[in-house]
C-alpha atoms as an extended CHARMM CRD file, in Angstrom:
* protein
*
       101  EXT
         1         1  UNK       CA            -30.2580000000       20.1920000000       52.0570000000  PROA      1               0.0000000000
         2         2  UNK       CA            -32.5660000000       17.3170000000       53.7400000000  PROA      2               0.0000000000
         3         3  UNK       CA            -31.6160000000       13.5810000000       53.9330000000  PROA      3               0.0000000000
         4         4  UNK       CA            -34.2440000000       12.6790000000       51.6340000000  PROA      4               0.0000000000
         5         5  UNK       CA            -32.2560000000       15.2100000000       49.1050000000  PROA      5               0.0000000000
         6         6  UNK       CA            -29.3280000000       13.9490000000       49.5770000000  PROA      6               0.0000000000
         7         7  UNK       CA            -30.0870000000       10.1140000000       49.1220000000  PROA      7               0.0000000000
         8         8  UNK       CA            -31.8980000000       11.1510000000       45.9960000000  PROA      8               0.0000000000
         9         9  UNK       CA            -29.3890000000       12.8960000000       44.5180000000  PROA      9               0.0000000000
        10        10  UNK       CA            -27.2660000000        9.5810000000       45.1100000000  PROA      10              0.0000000000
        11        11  UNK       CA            -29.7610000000        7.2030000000       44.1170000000  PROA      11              0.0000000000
        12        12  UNK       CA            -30.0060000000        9.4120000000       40.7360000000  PROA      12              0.0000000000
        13        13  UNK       CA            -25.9690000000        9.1850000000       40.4360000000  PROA      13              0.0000000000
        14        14  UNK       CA            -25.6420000000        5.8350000000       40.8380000000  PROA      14              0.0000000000
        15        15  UNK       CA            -28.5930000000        5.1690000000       38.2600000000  PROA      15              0.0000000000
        16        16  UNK       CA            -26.6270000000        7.4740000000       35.8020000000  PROA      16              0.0000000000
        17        17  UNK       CA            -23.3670000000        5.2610000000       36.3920000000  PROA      17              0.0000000000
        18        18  UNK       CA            -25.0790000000        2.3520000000       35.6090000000  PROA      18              0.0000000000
        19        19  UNK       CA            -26.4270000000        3.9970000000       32.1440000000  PROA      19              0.0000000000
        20        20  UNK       CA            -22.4580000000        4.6640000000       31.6030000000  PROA      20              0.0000000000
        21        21  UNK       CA            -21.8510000000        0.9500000000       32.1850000000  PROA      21              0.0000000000
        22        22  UNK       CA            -23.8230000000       -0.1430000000       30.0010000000  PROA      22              0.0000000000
        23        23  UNK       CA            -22.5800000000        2.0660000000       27.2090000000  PROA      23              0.0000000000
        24        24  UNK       CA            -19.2270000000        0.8060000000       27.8880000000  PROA      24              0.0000000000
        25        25  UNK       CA            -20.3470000000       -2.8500000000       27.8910000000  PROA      25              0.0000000000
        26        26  UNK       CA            -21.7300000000       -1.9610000000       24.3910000000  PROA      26              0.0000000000
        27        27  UNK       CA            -18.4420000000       -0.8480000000       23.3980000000  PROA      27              0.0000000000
        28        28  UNK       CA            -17.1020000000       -3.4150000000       24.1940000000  PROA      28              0.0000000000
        29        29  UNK       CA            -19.4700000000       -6.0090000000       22.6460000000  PROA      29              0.0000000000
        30        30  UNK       CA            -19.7420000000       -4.0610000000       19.1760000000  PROA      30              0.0000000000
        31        31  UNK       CA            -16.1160000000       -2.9320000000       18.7980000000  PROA      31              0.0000000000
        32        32  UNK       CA            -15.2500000000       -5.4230000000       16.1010000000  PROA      32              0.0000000000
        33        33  UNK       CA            -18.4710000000       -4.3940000000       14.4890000000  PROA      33              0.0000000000
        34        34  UNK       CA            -17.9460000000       -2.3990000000       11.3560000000  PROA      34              0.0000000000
        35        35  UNK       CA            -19.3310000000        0.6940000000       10.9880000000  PROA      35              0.0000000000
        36        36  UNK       CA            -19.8260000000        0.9080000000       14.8800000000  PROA      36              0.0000000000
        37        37  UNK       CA            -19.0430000000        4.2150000000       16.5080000000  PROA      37              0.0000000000
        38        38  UNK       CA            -19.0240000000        4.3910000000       20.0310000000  PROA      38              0.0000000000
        39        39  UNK       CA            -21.6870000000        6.9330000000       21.9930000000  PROA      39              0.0000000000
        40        40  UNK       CA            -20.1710000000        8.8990000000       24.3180000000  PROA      40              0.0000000000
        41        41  UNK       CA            -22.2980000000        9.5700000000       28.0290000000  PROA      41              0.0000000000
        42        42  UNK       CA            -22.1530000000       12.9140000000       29.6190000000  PROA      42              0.0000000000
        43        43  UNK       CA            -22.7670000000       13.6970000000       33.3850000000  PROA      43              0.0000000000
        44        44  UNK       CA            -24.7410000000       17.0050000000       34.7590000000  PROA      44              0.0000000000
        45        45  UNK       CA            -25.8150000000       18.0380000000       37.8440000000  PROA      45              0.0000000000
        46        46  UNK       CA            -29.5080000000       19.1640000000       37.5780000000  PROA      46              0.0000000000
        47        47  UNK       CA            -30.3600000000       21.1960000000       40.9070000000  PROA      47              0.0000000000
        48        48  UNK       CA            -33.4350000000       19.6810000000       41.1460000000  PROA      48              0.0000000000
        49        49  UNK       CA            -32.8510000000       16.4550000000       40.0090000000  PROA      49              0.0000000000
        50        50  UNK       CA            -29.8880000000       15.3250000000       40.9840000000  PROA      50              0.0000000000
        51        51  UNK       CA            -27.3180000000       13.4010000000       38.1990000000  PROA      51              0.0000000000
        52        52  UNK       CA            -28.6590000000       13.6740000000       34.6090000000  PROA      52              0.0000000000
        53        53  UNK       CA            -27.1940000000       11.5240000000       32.2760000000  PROA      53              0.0000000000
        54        54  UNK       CA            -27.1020000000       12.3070000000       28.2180000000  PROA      54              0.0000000000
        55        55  UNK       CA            -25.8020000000        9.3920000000       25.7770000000  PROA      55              0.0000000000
        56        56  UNK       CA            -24.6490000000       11.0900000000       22.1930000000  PROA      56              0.0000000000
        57        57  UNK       CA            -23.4160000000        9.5340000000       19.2830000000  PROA      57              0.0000000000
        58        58  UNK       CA            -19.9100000000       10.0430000000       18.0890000000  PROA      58              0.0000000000
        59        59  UNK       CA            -17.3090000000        9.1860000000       15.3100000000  PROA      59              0.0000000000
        60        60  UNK       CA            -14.6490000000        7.8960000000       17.1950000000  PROA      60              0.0000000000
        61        61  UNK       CA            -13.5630000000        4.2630000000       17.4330000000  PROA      61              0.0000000000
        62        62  UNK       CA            -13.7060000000        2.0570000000       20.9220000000  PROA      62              0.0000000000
        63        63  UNK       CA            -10.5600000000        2.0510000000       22.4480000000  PROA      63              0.0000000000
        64        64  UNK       CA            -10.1320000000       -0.0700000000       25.1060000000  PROA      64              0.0000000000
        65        65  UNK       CA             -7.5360000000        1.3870000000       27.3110000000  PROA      65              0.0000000000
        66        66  UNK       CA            -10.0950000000        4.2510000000       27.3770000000  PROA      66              0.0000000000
        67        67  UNK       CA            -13.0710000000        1.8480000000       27.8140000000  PROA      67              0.0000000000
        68        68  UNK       CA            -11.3740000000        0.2010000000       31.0310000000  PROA      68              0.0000000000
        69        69  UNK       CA            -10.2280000000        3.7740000000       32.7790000000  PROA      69              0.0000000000
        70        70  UNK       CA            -14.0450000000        5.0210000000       32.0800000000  PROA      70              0.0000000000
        71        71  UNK       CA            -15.3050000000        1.3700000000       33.5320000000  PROA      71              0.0000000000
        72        72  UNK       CA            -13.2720000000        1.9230000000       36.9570000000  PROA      72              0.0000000000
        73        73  UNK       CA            -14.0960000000        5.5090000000       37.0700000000  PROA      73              0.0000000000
        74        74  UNK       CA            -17.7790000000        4.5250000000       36.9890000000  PROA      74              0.0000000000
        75        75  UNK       CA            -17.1840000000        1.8720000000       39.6670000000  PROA      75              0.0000000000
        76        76  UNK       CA            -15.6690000000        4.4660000000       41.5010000000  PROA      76              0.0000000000
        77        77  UNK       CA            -18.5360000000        6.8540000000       41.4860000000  PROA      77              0.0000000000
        78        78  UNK       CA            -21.1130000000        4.4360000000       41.9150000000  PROA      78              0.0000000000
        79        79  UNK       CA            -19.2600000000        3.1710000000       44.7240000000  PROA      79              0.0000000000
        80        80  UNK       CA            -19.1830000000        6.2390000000       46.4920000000  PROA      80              0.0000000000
        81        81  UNK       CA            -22.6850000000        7.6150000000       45.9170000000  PROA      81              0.0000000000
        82        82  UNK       CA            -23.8830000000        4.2950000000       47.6160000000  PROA      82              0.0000000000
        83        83  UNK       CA            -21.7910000000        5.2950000000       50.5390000000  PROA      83              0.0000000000
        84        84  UNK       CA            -24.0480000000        8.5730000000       50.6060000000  PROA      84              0.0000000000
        85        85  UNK       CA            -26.5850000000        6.5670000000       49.6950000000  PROA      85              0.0000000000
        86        86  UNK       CA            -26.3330000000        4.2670000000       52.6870000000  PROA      86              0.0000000000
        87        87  UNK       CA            -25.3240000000        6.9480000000       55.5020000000  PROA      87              0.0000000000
        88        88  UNK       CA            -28.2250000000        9.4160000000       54.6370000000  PROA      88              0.0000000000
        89        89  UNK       CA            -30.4950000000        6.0010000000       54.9710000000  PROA      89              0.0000000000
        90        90  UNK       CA            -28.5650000000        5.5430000000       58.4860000000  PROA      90              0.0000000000
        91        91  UNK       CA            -29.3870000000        8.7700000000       59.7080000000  PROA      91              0.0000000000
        92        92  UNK       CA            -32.9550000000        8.9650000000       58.7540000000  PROA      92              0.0000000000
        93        93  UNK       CA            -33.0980000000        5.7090000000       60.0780000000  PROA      93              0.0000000000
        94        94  UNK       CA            -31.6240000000        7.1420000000       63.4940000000  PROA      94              0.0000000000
        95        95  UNK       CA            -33.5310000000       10.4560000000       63.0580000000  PROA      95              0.0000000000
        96        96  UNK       CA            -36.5000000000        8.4510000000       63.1480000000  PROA      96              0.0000000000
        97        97  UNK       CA            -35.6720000000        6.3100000000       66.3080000000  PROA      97              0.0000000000
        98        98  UNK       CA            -35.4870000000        9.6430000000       67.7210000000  PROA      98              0.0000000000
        99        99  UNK       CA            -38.9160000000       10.8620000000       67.4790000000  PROA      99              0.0000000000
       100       100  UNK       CA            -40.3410000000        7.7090000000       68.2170000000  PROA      100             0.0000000000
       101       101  UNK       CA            -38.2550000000        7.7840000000       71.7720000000  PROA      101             0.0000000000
């Protein structure tokens, strides 16, 4: 697996996390909304592509306790990927001071 791979595959997770975040933030904003049912975001990793994300409806309610734990988890995650994000950009960065040298 190359650098470039690997902070693609990263870049792709974090981007996914943020999708999750934001269906969370709706949640939150449209739980006292009647009729609202919250969506629920699913997380798959594509060989090629790195983090999929897929956003489905479904008939539950928003509960918040569940809202918050899914909220930190994404944190989490995002957190992390930008830590593999930011040490594959390191090494290219030093791979590259190498072949200049």
């Amino acid at each position: 697996m190359s650098i470039s791979s690997i902070t693609s595959t990263a870049l792709s997770a974090m981007r996914a996390q943020t999708t999750r975040v934001g269906a969370i933030a709706d949640h939150f904003a449209n739980s006292s909304t009647p009729g609202y049912a919250r969506v629920n975001t699913s997380l798959t990793s594509v060989v090629s592509a790195g983090v999929q994300v897929v956003v489905s409806p479904t008939a539950s309610d928003v509960d918040p306790a569940t809202e918050l734990t899914d909220l930190i988890e994404a944190e989490q995650s995002y957190k992390a990927n930008a830590v593999v994000f930011e040490t594959g950009a390191d090494m290219w960065e030093m791979l590259m001071s190498i072949k200049r040298d």
